[in-house]
VMD Tcl script that draws the C-alpha trace (Angstrom):
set ca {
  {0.00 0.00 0.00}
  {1.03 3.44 -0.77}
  {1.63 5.75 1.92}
  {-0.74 8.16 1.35}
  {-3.35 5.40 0.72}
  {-1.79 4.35 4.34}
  {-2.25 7.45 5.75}
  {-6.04 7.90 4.16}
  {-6.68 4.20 5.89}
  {-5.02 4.56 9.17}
  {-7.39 7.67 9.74}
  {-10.25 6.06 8.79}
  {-10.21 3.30 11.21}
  {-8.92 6.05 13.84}
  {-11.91 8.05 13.45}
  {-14.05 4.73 13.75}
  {-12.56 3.26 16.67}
  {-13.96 3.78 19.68}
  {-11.28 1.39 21.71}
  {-9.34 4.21 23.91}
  {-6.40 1.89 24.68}
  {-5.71 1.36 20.95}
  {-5.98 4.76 20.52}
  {-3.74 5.55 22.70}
  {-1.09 2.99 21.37}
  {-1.49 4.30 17.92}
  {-0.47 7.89 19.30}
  {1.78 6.38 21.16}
  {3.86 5.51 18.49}
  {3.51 8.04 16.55}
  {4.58 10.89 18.94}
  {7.49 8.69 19.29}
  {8.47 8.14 15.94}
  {7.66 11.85 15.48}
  {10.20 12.65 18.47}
  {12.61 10.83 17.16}
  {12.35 12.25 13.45}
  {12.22 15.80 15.11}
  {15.57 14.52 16.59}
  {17.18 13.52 13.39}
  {17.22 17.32 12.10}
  {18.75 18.38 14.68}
  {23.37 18.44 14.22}
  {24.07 16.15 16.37}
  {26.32 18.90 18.04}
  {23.50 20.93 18.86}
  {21.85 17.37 21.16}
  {24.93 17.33 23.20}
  {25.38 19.00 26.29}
  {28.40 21.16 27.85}
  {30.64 18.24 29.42}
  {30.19 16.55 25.79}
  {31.02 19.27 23.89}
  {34.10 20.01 25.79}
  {35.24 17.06 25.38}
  {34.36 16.25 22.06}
  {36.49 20.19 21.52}
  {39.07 18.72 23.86}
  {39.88 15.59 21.43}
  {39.80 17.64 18.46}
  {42.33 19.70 19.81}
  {44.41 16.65 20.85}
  {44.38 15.64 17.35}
  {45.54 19.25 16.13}
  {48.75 18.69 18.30}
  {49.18 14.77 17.10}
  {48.28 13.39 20.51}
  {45.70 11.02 18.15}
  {46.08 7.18 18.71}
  {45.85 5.12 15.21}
  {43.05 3.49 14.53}
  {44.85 0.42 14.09}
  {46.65 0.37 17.68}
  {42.98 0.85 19.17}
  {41.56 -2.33 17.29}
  {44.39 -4.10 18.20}
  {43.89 -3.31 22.16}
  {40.25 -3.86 21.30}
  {40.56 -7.33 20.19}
  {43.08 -7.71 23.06}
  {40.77 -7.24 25.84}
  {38.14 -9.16 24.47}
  {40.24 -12.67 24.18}
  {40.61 -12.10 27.47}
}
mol new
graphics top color blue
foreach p $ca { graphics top sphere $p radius 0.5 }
foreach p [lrange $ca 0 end-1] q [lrange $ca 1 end] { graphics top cylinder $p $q radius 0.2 }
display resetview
């Protein structure tokens, strides 16, 4: 089906149901999955909040001076730790 068929359908059986706890699952979900969509738009650097952005500023500027650690040294501690 379509979406706006979908759409067309799923408000027609809203408007005919008279089951409040249905109702109330089908907004439910769809105030969530709005919420989260709403969330999506947003840069992720706007979600964070001060102690994450400092430190997400912090690393970038340990990078700028070469205190980075290769990606390859970190998988390799990675798969260290887990055979443990």
């Amino acid at each position: 089906m379509e979406t706006s068929q979908l759409k067309k359908h799923i408000a027609m059986l809203v408007e005919e149901s008279e089951n409040n706890r249905i109702l109330e699952m089908v907004y439910t979900i769809l105030e969530q999955d709005f919420q989260l969509e709403q969330q999506r738009k947003k840069p992720i650097w706007d979600s964070l909040n001060e102690t994450e952005k400092a430190a997400v500023t912090e690393g970038i500027q340990q990078l700028d001076r070469g205190e980075g650690i290769p990606h390859a040294s970190v998988v390799q501690k990675a798969e260290a730790l887990l055979k443990r």
